[in-house]
VOPAGU-2260 file (C-alpha; in pm, 1 decimal, decimal comma):
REM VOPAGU-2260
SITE   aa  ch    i         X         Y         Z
SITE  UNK   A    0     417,6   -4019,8   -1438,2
SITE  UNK   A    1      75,3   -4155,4   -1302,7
SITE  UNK   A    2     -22,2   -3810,1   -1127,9
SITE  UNK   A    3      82,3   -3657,5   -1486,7
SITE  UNK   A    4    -187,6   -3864,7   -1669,0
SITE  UNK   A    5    -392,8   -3822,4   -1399,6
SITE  UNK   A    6    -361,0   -3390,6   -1375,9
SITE  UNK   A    7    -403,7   -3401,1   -1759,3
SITE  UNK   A    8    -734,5   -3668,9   -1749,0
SITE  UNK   A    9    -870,2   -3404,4   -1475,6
SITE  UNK   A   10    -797,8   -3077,4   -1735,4
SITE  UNK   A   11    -917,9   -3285,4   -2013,3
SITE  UNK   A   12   -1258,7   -3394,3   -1841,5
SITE  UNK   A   13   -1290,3   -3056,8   -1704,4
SITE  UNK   A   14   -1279,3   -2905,3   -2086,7
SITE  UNK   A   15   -1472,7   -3167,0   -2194,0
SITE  UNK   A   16   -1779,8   -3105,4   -1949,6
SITE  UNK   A   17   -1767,7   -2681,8   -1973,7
SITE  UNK   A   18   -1593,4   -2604,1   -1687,3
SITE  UNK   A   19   -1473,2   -2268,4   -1706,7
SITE  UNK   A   20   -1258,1   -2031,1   -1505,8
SITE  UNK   A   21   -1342,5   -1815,6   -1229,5
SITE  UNK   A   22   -1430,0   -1441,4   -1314,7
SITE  UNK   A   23   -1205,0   -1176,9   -1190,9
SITE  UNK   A   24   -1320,6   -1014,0    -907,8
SITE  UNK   A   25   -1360,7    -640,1    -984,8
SITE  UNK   A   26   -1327,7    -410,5    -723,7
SITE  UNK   A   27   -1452,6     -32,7    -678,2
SITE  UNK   A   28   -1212,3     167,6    -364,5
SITE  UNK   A   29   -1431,1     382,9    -153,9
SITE  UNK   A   30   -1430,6     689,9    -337,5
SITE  UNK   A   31   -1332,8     895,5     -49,6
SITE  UNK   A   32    -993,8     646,0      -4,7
SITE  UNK   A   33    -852,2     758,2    -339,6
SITE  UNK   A   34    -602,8    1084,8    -356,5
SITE  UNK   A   35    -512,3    1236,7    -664,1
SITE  UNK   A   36    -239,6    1463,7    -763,0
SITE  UNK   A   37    -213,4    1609,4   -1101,0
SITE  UNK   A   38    -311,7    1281,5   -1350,2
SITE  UNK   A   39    -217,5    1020,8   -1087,1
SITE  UNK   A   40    -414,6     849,3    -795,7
SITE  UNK   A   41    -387,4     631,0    -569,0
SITE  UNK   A   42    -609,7     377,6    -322,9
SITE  UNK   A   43    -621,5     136,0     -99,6
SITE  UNK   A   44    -667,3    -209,4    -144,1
SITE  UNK   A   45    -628,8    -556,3      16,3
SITE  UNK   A   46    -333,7    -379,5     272,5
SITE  UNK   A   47    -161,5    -288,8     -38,4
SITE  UNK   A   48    -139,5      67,5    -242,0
SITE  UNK   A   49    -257,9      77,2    -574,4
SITE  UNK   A   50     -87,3     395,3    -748,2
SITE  UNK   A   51    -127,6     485,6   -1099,3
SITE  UNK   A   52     106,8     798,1   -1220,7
SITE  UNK   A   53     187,8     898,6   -1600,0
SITE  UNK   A   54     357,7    1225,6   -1762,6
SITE  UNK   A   55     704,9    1345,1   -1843,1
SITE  UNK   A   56     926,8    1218,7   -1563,4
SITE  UNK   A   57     940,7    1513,4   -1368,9
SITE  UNK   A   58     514,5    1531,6   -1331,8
SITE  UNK   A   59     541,0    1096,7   -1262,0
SITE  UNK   A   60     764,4    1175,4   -1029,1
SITE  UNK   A   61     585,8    1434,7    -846,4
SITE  UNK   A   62     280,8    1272,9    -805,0
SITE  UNK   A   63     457,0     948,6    -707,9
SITE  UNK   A   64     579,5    1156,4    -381,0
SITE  UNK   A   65     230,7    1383,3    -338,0
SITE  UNK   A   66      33,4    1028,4    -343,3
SITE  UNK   A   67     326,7     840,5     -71,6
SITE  UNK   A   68     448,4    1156,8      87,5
SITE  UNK   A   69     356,8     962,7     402,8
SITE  UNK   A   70     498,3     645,5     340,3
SITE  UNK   A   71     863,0     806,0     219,9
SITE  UNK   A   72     880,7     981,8     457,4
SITE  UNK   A   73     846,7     661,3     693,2
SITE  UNK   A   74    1073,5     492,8     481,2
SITE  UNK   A   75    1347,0     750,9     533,8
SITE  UNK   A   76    1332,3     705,3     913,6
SITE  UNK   A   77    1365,9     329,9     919,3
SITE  UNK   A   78    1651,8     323,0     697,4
SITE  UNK   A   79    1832,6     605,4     918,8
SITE  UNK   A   80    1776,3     372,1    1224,6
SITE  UNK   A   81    1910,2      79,2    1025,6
SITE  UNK   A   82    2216,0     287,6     986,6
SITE  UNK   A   83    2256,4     415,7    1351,0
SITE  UNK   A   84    1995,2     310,4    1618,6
SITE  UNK   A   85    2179,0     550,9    1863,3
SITE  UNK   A   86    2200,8     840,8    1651,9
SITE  UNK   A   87    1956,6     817,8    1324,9
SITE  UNK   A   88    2015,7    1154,1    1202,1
SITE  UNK   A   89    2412,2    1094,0    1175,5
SITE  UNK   A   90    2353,3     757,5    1001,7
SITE  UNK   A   91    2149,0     963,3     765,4
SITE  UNK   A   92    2348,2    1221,6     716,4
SITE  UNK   A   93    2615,7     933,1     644,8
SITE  UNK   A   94    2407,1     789,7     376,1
SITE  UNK   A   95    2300,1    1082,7     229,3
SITE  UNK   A   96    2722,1    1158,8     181,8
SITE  UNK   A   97    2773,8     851,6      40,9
SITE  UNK   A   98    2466,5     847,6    -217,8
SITE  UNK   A   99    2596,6    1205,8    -342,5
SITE  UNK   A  100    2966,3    1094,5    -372,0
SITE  UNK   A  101    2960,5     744,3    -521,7
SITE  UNK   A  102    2564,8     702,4    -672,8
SITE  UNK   A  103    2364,1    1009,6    -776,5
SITE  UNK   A  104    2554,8    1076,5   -1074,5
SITE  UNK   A  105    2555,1     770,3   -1236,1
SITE  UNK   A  106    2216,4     723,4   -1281,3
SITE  UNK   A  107    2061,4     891,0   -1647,2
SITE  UNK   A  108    1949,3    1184,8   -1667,6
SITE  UNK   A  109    1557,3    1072,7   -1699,9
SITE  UNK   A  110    1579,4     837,5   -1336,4
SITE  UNK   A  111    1706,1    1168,6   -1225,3
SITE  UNK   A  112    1422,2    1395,9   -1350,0
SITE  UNK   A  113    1194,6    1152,6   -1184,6
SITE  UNK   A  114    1380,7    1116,4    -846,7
SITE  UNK   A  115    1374,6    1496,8    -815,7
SITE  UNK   A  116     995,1    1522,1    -896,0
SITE  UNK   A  117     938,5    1209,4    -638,2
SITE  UNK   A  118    1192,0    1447,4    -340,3
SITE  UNK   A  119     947,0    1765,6    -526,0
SITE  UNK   A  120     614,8    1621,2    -454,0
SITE  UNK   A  121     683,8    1451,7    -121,2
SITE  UNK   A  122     865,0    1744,1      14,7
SITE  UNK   A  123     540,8    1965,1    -111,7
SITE  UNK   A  124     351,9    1672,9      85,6
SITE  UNK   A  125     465,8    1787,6     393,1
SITE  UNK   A  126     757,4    1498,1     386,4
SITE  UNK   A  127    1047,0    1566,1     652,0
SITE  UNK   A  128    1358,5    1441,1     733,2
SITE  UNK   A  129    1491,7    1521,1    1031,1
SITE  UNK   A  130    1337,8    1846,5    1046,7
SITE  UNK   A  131    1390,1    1947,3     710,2
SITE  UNK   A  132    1200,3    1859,5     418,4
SITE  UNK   A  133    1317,9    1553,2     177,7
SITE  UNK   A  134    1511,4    1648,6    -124,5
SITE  UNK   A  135    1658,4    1421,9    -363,1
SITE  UNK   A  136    1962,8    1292,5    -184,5
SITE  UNK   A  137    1721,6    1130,4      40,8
């Protein structure tokens, strides 16, 4: 109860005197660290990747996989070793099965649109899997 009164005396005083918050810190990526595709970009920032994508699904989707081509197609390959380590391409080829049989067609048919443009614009990337290029069952 004391450090209560005491947090709200602090907040209080703090209004009281014209304390005010700290201003955001605005930040401007290195203009040669942004990629585009289409209306979307993307950037670097802080170890994380800002990406901004809008459109009809299909066009989202697309530049979602032109701007992380790179990273999906890293993605891809760790989940193939997390289901075989001593043969990642059967694992995947397992996975890929099972998405097609018991998930793909459940999801509606605007998730779908978007999936395919996301397999469309990674694969156009240069995206592989396995030595093929990514398609939408991956």
């Amino acid at each position: 109860m004391r450090l209560m009164q005491s947090l709200m005396l602090t907040i209080i005083t703090a209004g009281a005197i014209g304390a005010q918050l700290p201003k955001p810190v605005t930040f401007e990526p290195d203009p040669y660290s942004v990629r585009r595709s289409g209306k979307g970009w993307s950037y670097p920032q802080d170890g994380w990747l800002v990406v901004h994508i809008e459109g009809t699904p299909h066009e989202r989707g697309r530049q979602h996989g032109a701007l992380l081509w790179r990273e999906i197609e890293k993605y891809v390959l760790a989940q193939a070793y997390t289901f075989s380590t001593a043969a990642p391409g059967d694992g995947w080829a397992l996975a890929r099965t099972l998405t097609n049989a018991l998930f793909l067609r459940r999801y509606a048919a605007e998730l779908l649109e978007e999936m395919q443009g996301i397999a469309d614009g990674a694969a156009a990337g240069g995206a592989q899997a396995f030595g093929r290029p990514v398609n939408l069952l991956d």
